[in-house]
N, C-alpha and C positions, 0 to 999 in steps of 0.2 A: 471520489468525484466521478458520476459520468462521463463516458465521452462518448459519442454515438457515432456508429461505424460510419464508412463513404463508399464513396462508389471507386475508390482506387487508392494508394497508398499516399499519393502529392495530397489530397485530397483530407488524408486522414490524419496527417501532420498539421495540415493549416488550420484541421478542426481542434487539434490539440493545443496549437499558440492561441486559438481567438479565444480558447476555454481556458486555458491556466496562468497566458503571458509566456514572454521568454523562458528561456532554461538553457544550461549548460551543460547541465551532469541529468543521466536517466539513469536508474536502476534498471534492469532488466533480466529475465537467463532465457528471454526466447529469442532464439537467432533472426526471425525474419523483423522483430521490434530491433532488435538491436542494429541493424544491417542497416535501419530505414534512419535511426536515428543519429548513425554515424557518418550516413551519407548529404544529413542535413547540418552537421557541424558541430554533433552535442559528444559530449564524453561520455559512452556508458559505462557502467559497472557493471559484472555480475556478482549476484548475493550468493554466497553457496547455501545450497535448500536443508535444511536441518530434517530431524526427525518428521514429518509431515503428519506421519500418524497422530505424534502427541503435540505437536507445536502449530497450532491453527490459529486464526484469528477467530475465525469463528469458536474454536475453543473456548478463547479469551473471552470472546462474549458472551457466549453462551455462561460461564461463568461468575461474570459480572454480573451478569443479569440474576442472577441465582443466587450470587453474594456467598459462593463457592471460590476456596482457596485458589488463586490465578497465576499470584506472583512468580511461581515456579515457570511458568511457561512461556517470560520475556526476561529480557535481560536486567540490573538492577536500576538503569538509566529510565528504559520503560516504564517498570515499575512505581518509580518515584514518581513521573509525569504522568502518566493515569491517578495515582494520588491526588496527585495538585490539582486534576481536573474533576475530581469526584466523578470518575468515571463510574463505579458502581453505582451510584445517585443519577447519574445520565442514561447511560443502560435501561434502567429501572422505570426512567420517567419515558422513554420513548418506545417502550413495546407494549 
């Protein structure tokens, strides 16, 4: 989902509630998102960053799209849930 930048950080949080609604929990591992979202009352996480080289999303897609072996490249939870969604059939139908 988009969120288009602001002219300051107060700025850039209220554009992210009128876009996604509340939230409690943020993912993040960049310190100045994290900083902004703790100081507005949300609980962050950070993810720890795997192999980057071979574990991309854009991999993933690029994959799907190609109906090229993937599953190796998300966990077996993902896996199944890409399934259920006929992601490769999605992929395929929007590029």
């Amino acid at each position: 989902m988009p969120i288009n930048d602001a002219r300051n950080h107060t700025e850039w949080i209220k554009s992210i509630k009128n876009t996604i609604g509340e939230y409690n929990l943020i993912f993040t591992n960049d310190e100045l998102t994290e900083k902004l979202f703790k100081e507005d009352g949300a609980e962050v996480l950070n993810v720890p960053l795997q192999d980057r080289n071979e574990l991309s999303a854009t991999e993933v897609r690029k994959r799907l799209e190609l109906d090229k072996e993937w599953e190796s490249l998300v966990t077996p939870e993902i896996a199944q849930y890409l399934k259920e969604i006929n992601a490769v059939e999605r992929m395929k139908s929007i590029v």
